[in-house]
C-alpha positions in Angstrom: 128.5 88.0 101.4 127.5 91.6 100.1 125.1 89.9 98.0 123.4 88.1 100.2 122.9 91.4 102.6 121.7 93.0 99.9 119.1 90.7 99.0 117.7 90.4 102.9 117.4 94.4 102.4 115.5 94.3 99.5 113.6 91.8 100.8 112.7 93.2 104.2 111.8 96.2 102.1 109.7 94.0 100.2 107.8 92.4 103.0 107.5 95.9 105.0 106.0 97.1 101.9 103.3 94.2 101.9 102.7 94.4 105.5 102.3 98.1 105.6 99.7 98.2 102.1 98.2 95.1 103.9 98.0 96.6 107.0 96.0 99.6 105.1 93.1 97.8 103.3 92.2 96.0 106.2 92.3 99.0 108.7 95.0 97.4 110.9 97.0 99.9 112.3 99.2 98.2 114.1 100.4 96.0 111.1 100.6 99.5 109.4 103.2 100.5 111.6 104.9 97.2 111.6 105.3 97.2 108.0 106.5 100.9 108.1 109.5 99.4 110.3 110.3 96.5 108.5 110.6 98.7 105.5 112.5 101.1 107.3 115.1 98.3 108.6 115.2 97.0 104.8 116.4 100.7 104.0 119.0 101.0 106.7 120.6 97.7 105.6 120.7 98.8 102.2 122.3 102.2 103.1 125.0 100.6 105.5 125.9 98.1 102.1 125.6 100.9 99.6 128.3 102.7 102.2 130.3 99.6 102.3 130.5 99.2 98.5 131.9 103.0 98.3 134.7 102.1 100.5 135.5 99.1 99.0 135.2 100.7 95.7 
């Protein structure tokens, strides 16, 4: 189950990433900002796992 949290953070992080650089090049703020959250919600999963793993640990 970890596993599988982990890889949906690193891949929100992924596609925030993507969307965010996209969002960039073509001047489009808004998917700027949307990429900037997705990545940010990728982060925050990964911290809440990286958290669980130390108490587990």
């Amino acid at each position: 189950m970890a596993r599988d949290q982990k890889a949906k953070a690193k891949a929100e992080q992924a596609k925030g990433k993507i969307k965010e650089t996209t969002g960039r090049a073509v001047g489009n703020e808004r998917m700027k900002v949307e990429g900037r959250a997705e990545k940010a919600k990728g982060d925050a999963r990964q911290a809440k796992e990286k958290t669980k793993d130390i108490f587990r640990g």
